[in-house]
N, C-alpha and C positions, 0 to 999 in steps of 0.2 A: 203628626209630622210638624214640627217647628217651621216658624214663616221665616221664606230666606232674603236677606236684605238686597235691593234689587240693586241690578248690573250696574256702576258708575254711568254716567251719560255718556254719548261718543261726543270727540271733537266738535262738530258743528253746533250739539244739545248745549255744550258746555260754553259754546263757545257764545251764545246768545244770549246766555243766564248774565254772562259777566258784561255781556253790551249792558244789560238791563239793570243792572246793579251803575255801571257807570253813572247812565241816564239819571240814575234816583239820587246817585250823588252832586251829578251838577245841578239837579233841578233845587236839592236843598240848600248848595250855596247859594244859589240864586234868588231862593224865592222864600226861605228860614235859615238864613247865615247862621244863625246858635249852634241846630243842628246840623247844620252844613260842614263847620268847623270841627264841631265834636267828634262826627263822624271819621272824615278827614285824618285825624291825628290817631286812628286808632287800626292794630295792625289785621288785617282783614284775610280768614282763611278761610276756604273752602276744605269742609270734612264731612263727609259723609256719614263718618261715626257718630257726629252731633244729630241727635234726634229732630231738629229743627233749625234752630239759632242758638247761642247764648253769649256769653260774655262773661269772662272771665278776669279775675281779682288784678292781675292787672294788664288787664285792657286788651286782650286779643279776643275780637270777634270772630265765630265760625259762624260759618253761612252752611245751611245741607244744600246741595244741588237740586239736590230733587224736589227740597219745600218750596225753592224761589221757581219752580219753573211754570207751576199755574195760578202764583201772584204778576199782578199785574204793575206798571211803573210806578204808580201810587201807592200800591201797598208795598214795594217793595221801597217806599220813602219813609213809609209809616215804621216800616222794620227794621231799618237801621236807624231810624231816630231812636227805638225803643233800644234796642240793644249799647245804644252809644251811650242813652240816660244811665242806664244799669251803672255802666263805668260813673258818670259824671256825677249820682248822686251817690256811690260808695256802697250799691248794695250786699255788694258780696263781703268789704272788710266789715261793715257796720252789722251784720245777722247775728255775730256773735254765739249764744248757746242755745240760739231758738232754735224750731223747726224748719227745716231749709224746703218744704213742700208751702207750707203756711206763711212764710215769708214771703217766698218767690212770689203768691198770689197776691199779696200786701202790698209786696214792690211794683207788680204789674198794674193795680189799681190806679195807685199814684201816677204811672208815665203816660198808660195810655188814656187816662181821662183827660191831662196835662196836652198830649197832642190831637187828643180828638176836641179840646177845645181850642186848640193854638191851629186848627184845620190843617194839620201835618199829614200829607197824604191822606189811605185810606184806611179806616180801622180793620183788620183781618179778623172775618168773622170767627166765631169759637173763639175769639180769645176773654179776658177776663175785663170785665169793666165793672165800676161803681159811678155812678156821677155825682160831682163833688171830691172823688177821693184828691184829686189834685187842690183842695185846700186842708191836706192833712199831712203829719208825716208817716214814712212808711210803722215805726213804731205804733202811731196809734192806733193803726187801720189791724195792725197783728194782734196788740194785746185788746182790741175790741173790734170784733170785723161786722160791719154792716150786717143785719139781715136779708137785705133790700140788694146787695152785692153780688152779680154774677163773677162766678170763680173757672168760667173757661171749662167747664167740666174738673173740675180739682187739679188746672194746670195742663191739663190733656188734650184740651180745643187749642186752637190759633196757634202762638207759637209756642205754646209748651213752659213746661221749667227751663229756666232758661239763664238762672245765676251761679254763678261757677261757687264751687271752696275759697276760703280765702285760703290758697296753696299758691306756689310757685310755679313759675315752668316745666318741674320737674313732678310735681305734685309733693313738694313737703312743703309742712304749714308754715305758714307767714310767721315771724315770729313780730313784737310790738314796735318796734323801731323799724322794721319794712311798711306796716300796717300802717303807721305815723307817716311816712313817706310818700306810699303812694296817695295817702288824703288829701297829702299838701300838694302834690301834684294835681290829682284832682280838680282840687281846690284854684289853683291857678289855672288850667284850663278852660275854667266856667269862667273865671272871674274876664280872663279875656276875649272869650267868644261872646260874653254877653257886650260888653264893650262895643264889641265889632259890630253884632246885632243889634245893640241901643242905637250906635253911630249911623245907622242907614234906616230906623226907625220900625225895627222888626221884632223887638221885643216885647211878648205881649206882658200885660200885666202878670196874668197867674203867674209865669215865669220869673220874672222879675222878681215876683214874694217869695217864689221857691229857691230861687237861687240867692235872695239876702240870706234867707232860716242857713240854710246848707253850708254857705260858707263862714257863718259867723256861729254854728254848731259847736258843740264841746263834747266827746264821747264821754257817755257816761260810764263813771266807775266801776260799776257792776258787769259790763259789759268788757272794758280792758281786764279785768279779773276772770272774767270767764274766758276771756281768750284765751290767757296764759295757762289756765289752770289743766282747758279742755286738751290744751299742747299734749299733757301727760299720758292723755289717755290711749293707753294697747289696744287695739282693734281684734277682738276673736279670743282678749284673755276670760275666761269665764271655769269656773268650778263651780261645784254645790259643795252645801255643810245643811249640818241640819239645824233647825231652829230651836237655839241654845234657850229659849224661852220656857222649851219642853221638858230640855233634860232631866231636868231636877225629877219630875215625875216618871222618869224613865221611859218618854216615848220619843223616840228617834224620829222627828216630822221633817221634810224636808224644806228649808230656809228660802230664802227670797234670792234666783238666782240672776243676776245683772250682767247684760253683755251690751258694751262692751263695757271692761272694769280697768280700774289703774289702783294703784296703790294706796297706803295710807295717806293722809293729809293731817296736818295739826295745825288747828287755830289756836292763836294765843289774842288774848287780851289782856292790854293793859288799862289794872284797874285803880292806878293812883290818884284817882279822882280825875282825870281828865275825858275820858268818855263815860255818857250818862245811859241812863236805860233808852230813852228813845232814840238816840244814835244806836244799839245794841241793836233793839229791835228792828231797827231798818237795816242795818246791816246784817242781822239773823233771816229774814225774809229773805232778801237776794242771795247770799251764801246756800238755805236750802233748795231754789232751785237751780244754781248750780251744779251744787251735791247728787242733785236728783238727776244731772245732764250724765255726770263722771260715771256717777257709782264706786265710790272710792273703797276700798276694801275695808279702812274705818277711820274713822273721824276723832280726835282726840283734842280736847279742850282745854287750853292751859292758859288760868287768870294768874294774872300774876301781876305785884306792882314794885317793890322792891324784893320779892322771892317769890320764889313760887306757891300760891296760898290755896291750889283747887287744881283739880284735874276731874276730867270727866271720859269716858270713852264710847265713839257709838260706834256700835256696829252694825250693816244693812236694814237687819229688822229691826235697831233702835230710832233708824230714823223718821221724823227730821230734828234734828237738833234745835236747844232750846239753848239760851244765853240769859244768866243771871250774874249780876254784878256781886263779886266779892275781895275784899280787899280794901285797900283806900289809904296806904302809905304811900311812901315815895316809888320813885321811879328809876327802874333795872330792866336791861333784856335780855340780857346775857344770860340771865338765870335760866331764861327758858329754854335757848340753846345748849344749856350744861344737862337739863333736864331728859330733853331728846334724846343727846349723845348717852350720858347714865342709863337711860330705861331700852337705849339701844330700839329706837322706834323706829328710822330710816323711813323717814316720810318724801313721797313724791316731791312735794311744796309744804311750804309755811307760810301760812298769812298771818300776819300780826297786824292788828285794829288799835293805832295809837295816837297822840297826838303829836309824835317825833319828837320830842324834847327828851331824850333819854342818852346811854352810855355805849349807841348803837356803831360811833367810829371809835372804843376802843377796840374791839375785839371782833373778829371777822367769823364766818360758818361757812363750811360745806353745802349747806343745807340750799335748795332754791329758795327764794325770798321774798315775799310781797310783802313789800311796808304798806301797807293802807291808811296813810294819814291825814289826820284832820287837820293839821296846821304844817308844822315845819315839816319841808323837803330836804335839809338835809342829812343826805346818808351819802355814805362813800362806797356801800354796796347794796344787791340787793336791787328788783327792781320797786321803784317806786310810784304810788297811784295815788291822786288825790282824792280823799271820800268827802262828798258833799250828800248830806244826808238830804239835802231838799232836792237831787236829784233825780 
């Protein structure tokens, strides 16, 4: 028999949680104005359906009734400072194509080590701590996590997962120019809470280093690329084929099948001499584990510098794609788009890897577009991403 989610509170239950939640808010204007202020500005709902807390991409916190009711006024200062950092450090736009379980615990490192050293309230036990992680970013603490790191039970102690999608109100995804918007908002509500906090002497140092890093931050390429790309992806599209590996021998084996899957994608490069093999290769690494995030139905490769001089095609069990420099004239890109339309390829997106000096505003595409360039920005369509290979 499945467990049944218990009765909302009556009036009175309900009505003491929300004294208690008051309390925790004036006690942090009072006594940690940062997160006094953070808190403050962020739009505060009680939902039951929220397994604990979280905080969502932009900025509305759910509170469950039932978690705040055997926390006490201190944890319950500890739990909206944690849920209000969420918002303020960007965790939900900034996950990008990671794991959203293995994040959430990265991001949880960072806040509450951050306020069990800034003595912010009380830490709520079971949840995830590292000491130290508040001198790291959430990035470093995911792509190498502590062994020495308590993980809350995988998220499951204290308050849980607890970072939204980066989705709307409605639950569709953010597209780049929202994502860009709510950072900079973000972005100015730390810059002026810290202010406020400096001005009455309540800003501790860690804080202080965390909020110079954060607002003088640059998303990295690979990560605005994965956003856009992961946009494509159908949720529940999935078929088998069998692995065309076999055929030739005649045995019918069953293929690699990927759920969820989106369409084809083609990369193009441009190989007029302006990108080198070790830009290739950094750019080949991040591209496969994105590949590896989508599951694109196949991947197709087109170098090209003044025509189109190489194509390659992968398909699931070909990958991960490999990128080798061929070519070395001048500079066209239109070819590649004549190419797509002729082979009648109909790819989700195009990412093209250039240095932007090319013939990209005579002629315009149908086609979605990521310029990924290493020097010139301009294009007249098409979205544009700056690649910085040291990033």
């Amino acid at each position: 028999m499945l467990d049944q989610a218990p009765p909302p509170l009556d009036a009175h239950a309900l009505s003491a949680v929300k004294d208690k939640v008051v309390k925790a808010k004036a006690r942090l204007v009072l006594d940690h104005p940062f997160f006094g202020m953070a808190v403050s500005k962020r739009d505060l709902i009680y939902d039951y359906n929220t397994p604990t807390a979280s905080m969502d991409a932009i900025g509305q916190m759910r509170l469950n009734p039932h978690f705040l009711v055997p926390l006490t006024v201190k944890n319950t200062i500890f739990l909206l400072a944690h849920e209000a950092m969420h918002y303020m450090l960007c965790h939900s736009t900034r996950r990008g194509a990671r794991d959203p379980k293995m994040w959430n615990i990265a991001a949880d490192w960072v806040i509450n080590d951050t306020l069990i050293e800034a003595k912010v309230g009380d830490f709520i036990e079971g949840g995830c701590h590292f000491d130290g992680a508040r001198d790291h970013a959430t990035e470093e603490l995911y792509a190498d996590p502590p062994p020495e790191g308590n993980d809350g039970g995988g998220g499951e102690g204290g308050i849980g997962p607890d970072v939204g999608d980066p989705v709307d109100g409605n639950g569709n995804p953010l597209d780049e120019s929202k994502i860009k918007e709510l950072e900079a908002q973000a972005k100015i509500e730390t810059i002026q809470a810290s202010k406020i906090a400096k001005q009455k002497g309540k800003l501790p140092a860690s804080l202080e280093r965390m909020i110079d890093e954060l607002v003088n931050v640059k998303t990295p390429w690979f990560d605005i690329l994965a956003r856009f790309i992961i946009s494509f992806i159908k949720d529940g599209f999935s078929f088998k084929r069998p692995n065309r590996r076999f055929i030739a021998n005649g045995l019918y084996l069953p293929g690699v099948d990927y759920t969820p899957r989106m369409g084809p994608i083609v990369i193009a490069v441009d190989t007029s001499g302006s990108i080198v093999q070790n830009e290739l290769n950094v750019f080949g690494g991040h591209v496969n584990r994105i590949i590896e995030q989508c599951n694109p139905e196949s991947v197709t490769i087109i170098y090209c510098d003044a025509e189109v001089n190489h194509v390659e095609t992968y398909e699931p069990e070909d990958l991960p794609i490999k990128l080798t420099l061929y070519g070395g004239g001048g500079t066209a890109f239109e070819p590649v788009f004549d190419y797509i339309d002729k082979h009648n390829l109909d790819p989700e997106v195009v990412v093209y890897l250039t240095d932007g000096y090319g013939d990209q505003n005579n002629f315009t595409s149908k086609h979605n577009t990521v310029w990924l360039t290493t020097e010139s920005t301009e294009f007249d369509w098409g979205t544009v991403v700056e690649f910085d290979v040291d990033a």
